[in-house]
N, C-alpha and C positions, 0 to 999 in steps of 0.2 A: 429608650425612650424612651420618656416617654417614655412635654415635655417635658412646662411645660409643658380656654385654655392658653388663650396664648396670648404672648406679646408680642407685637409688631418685630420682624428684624428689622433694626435699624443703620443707616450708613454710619458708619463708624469705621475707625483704620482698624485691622488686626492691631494684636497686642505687641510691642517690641519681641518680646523675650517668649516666644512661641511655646504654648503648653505643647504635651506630646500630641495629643486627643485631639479628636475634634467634633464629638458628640455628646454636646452637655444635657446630664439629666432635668427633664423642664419641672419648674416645682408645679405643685397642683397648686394652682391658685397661688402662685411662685415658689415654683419651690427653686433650694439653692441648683446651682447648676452645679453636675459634677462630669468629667470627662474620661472616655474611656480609652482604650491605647491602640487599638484596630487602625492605626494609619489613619488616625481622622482629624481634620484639617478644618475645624467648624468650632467657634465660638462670638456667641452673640450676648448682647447687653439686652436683659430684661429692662423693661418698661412697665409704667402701670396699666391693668388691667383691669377689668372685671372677669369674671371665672365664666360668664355664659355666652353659648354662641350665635343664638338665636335672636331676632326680633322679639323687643319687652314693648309690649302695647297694655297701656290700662286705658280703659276708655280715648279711644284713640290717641292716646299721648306717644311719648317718644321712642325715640327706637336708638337701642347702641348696640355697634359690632362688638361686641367684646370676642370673637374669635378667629380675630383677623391677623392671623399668626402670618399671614406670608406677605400682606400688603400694606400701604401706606393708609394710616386710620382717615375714612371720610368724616368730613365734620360732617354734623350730625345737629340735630335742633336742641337744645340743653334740658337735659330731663328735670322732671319734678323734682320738688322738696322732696319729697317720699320716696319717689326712686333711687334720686342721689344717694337719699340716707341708706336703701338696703343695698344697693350695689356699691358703698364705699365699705359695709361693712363686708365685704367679699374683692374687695378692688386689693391687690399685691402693691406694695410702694417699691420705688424702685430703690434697689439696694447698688451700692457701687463696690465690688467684690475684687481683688486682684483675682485673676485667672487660677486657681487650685490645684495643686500637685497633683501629676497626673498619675494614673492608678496603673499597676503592673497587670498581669493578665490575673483575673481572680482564679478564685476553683469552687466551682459549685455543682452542688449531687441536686438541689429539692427539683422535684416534676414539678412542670407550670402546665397549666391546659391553654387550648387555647380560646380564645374569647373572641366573641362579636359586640362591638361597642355599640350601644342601642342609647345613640343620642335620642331620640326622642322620650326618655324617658327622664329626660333632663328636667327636675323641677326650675319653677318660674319662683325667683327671688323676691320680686313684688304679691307674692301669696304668704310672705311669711311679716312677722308680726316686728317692724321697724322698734315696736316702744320695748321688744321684751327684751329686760336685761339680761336674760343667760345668753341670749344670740351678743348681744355688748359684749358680757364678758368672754366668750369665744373667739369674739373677733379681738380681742387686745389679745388673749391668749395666744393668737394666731401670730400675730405682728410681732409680740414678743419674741416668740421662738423664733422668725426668721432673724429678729436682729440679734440670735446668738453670736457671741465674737469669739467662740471654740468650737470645736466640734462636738464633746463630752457637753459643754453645753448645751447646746442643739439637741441634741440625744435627749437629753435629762428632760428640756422642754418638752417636746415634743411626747415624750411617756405621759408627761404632768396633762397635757391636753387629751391624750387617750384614755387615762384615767379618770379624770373629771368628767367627761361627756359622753360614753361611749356607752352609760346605763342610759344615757336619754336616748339611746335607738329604738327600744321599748316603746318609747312614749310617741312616736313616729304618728300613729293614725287611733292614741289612743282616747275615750272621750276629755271633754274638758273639764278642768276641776271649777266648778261655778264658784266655788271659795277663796280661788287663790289661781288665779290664769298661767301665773309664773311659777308656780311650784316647781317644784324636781322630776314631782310626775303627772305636769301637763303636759301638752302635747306639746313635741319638741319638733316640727319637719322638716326643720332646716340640719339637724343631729348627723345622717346621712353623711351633708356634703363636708359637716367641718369635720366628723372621726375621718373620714377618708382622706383629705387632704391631711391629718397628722401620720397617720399610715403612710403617706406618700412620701413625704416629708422625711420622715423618720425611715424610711426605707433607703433614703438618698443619702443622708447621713450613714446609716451601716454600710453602704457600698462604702463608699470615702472611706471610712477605716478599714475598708479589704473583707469584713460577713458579708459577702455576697448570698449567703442561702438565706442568714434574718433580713437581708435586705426583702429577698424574695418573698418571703412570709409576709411582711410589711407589705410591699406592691400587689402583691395578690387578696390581700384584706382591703387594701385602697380599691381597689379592681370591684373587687364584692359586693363593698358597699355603694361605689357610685358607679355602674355599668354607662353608663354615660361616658365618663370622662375621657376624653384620651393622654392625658399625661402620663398617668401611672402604666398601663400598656404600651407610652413610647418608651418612660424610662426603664420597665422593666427588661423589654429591649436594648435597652444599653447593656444593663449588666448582664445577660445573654451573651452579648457580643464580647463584653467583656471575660467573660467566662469562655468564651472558644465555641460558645453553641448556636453556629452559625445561623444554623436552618431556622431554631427558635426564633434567635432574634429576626430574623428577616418574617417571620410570620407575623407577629409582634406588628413591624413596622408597617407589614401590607394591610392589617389589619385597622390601623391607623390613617392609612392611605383611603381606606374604602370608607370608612366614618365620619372623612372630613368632606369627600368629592374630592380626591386627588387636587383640595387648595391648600394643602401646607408642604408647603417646602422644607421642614426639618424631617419626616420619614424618607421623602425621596434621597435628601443628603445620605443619611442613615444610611439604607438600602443598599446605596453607592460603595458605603465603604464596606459593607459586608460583601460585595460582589469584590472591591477589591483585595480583600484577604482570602476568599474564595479561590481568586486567579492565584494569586502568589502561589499558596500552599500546592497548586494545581503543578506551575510552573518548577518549584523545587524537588519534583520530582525527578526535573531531567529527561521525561521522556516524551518525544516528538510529539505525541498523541496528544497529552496532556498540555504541550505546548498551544496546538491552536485551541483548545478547548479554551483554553485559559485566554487565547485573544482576545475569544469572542464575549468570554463573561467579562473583560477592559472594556469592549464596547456596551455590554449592559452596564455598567458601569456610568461611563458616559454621558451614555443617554437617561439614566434616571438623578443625575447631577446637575444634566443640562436641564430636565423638568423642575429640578428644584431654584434654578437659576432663573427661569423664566417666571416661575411664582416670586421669585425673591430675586428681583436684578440687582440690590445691595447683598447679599451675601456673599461676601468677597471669598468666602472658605471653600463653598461649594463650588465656584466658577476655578481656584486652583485645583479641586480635587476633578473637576472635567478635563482641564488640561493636563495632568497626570496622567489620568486615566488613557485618553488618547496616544500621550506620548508611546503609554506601555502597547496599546494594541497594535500602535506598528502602523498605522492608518492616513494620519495624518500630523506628522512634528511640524507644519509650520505654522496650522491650526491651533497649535496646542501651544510653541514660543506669543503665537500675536496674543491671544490670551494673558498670557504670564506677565510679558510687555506690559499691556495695558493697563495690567493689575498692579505692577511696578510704578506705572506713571500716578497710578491714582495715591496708593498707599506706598511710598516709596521705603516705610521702613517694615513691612511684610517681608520678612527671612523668609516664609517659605516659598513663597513664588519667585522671588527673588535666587534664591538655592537652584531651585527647579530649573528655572529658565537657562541658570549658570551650567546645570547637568546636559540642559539639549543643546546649548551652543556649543559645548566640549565636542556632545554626541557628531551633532553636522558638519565640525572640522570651525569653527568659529573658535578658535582659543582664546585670541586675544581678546575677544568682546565678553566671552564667558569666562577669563579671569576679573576682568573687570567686575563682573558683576560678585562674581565669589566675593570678590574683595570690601564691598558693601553687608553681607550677609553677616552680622553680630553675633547671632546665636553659637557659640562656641559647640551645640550638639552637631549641627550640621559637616564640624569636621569629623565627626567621629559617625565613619561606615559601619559598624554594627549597630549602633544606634540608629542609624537610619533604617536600615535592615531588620532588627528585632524589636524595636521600640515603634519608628517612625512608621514602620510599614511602608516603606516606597516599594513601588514593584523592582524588580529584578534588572529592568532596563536602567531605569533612572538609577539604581545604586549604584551600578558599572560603570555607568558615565562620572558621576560624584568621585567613585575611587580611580577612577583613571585622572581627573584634575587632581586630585586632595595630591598623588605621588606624586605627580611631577612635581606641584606646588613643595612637596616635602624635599625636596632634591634641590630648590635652589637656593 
C-alpha cells in the first residue's frame, strides 16, 4: 500500500470475473491500482480527488475533504476560482480500468526502513503559484502518463516526468529570479509533490511487470520526497506482502494506520490479509500448537476487517474477507454464512462470497443449498483447489470444505 490521498470507496458490485488479489496499489495522486495475491479479496474504483487531506482556508474561504478515503464525500461550499484552478491541477480523473492480471508472489532482497508519515508537513496547494506554467505542464505531464494504455508505456511516461522535473527540487526554497519568475531555476515548491507522485507511479508500474526491488527503489524515492503522503508506504506495503515479507508489510500498513487516525479502511483491510497468510503458513505446519496460534491470529484478522468495514460499510471485499476469516477461526460459521448471504443478495454476481458461502454450507451439512449456490459461481478458478490454496489463499478450512463439494460435484 499504499494507496492510493484517497478516493472515496464507492458502492459498486465486485467485478464478474474475480481478480486473484485483493490489495490494489493506490496511485499517489491516482496512481494505477495494481493487486497483490496474499488471499486478498479487495478491489475498488478510484474516483476523483484532490491529493490533500487537510482543511484549505484562504482568507476564510472553502474547505475540501480531499482525504476522505473511507467515507461518503460531504458536500462542501464550492471553492474559489483560484482554488479550483490549483486543486484541479493535483485532482486524479477518474480512469475506468478492467481489473489487472494478478501478480505471482514477487521475490525481493532491497531493505526498506521504516518510516513515520509526518502529515503535517504536508504543503498547502493554495501557496503555490496557479499562473505558473511549469506546474501546467506537470500537471498534463501527470494526466498523461496515467492515461497510458500499456504498461511499457506507463513506464516510459512516468521516467519522462522524473526527468523533466526532478532538477526543479533544487529550486524548492530557492530565491526568486526577478527576471523571469518561471524560469527553470525559480523556485519550484510544488516540485516535491509531482517527482514523488512519478516515483510512486512508476514504482506501481515495475511491480506490475514482477521488479519488485526497482519498484521498491521507486516507493522509497516517493517516500523521501513527500514524507507526508501515505500512498507510497501503503503501496509499498503491498509489494512487501507481495514479496512474502510479512512483518514488513504489516509495519507499512500500521504505519499508515497511525497517520490517518485509524479513518482509512484500506490499511485495516491490508493488515487483515496479512494476518490471514500469517495464520495459514502457521496452520500448514500441522502442528497442534500452531494450530490455535493460528486461530487466534483468524480472529485478529476479523477484527481488523471488521474495522475496515465499519469505516467503509460499502466495501463489499473486506466484509467477505471478515466472514473468511471467522469461518477459519472456528468461532462463529453462522456469523460468517449471514455475512456471505447478505453480500449475495446485494451483489448477486460476487464469486467469491458466493464460492465461500457454497464451502460453509457444504461445511454445516447443507448440501443441497450449497450446491445450489456453487452452481451460480462463474469463475471457472474456483473449481480449481490449488488455486484456491496457492493463488487464492483461502485458509485451510474453507479449501477442505471447496474440495469435499468440487468430488462429489466430479462424481456425478
Amino acid at each position: 500500500m499504499p494507496v492510493s490521498l484517497f478516493f472515496p470507496i464507492v458502492t459498486t458490485p465486485p467485478p464478474k470475473m474475480m481478480p486473484i488479489s485483493q490489495t490494489p496499489l493506490r496511485r499517489h495522486a491516482a496512481h494505477r491500482p495494481i493487486q497483490n495475491i496474499a488471499g486478498h479479496r479487495a478491489l475498488r474504483t478510484p474516483t476523483p480527488r484532490a491529493i490533500l487531506d487537510r482543511e484549505i482556508q484562504k482568507a476564510g474561504a472553502e474547505r475540501a475533504d480531499a482525504m476522505q478515503s473511507t467515507t461518503t464525500p460531504v458536500a462542501a461550499p464550492p471553492p474559489s476560482r483560484r482554488a479550483a484552478l490549483l486543486l484541479s491541477l493535483f485532482a486524479a480523473a477518474a480512469v475506468a480500468t478492467a481489473p489487472p492480471k494478478a501478480l505471482a508472489f514477487l521475490s525481493s532482497s532491497r531493505a526498506v526502513s521504516a518510516v513515520s508519515i509526518l502529515p503535517g508537513l504536508r504543503p498547502d496547494p493554495l501557496s503555490y503559484d496557479a499562473n505558473d506554467p511549469r506546474l501546467r505542464e506537470a500537471a498534463n505531464a501527470l494526466q498523461l502518463a496515467l492515461n497510458a494504455e500499456s504498461l511499457g508505456e506507463e513506464e516510459r511516461l512516468w521516467t519522462e516526468v522524473i526527468s523533466r522535473f526532478e532538477p526543479f527540487l533544487k529550486n524548492v526554497s530557492s530565491p526568486a529570479d526577478s527576471q523571469d519568475p518561471y524560469s527553470d531555476s525559480a523556485p519550484a515548491p510544488w516540485a516535491p509533490e509531482i517527482v514523488s507522485r512519478a516515483y510512486g507511479n512508476r514504482g506501481n508500474a515495475r511491480v506490475r511487470a514482477g521488479r519488485a526491488d526497482e519498484a521498491l527503489k521507486d516507493l522509497d524515492r516517493a517516500i523521501e520526497l513527500a514524507p507526508w503522503a501515505v500512498d507510497p508506504v501503503l503501496n509499498r506495503g503491498v509489494v512487501l506482502e507481495n514479496s512474502g515479507r510479512l512483518e514488513e508489510a504489516a509495519r507499512d500498513y500500521r504505519a499508515v494506520i497511525e497517520a490517518t487516525g485509524g479513518k482509512d479502511a484500506s490499511p485495516f483491510n491490508n493488515l487483515g490479509n496479512v494476518f490471514i497468510l500469517e495464520a495459514t503458513k502457521l496452520e500448514a505446519t500441522g502442528k497442534e500448537e500452531d494450530a490455535k496460534k493460528a486461530r487466534q491470529i483468524y480472529r485478529e484478522a476479523a477484527a481488523s476487517f471488521g474495522k475496515a468495514v465499519a469505516l467503509a460499510p460499502s466495501f463489499s471485499f473486506a466484509a467477505a474477507n471478515r466472514a473468511v476469516a471467522l469461518f477459519a477461526a472456528g468461532d462463529d460459521d453462522a456469523a460468517a454464512l449471514k455475512e456471505l448471504k447478505r453480500l449475495n443478495r446485494r451483489f448477486p454476481n460476487f464469486d467469491e462470497a458466493r464460492a465461500a458461502a457454497a464451502g460453509i454450507l457444504w461445511s454445516s451439512g447443507e448440501r443441497a443449498e450449497a450446491e445450489g449456490e456453487w452452481s451460480r459461481v462463474d469463475d471457472p478458478r474456483y473449481k480449481d483447489t490449488k488455486w484456491l490454496k496457492d493463488e487464492r489463499h483461502w485458509p485451510p478450512r474453507l479449501v477442505e470444505a471447496a474440495t469435499a463439494l468440487l468430488e462429489v460435484r466430479a462424481v456425478r
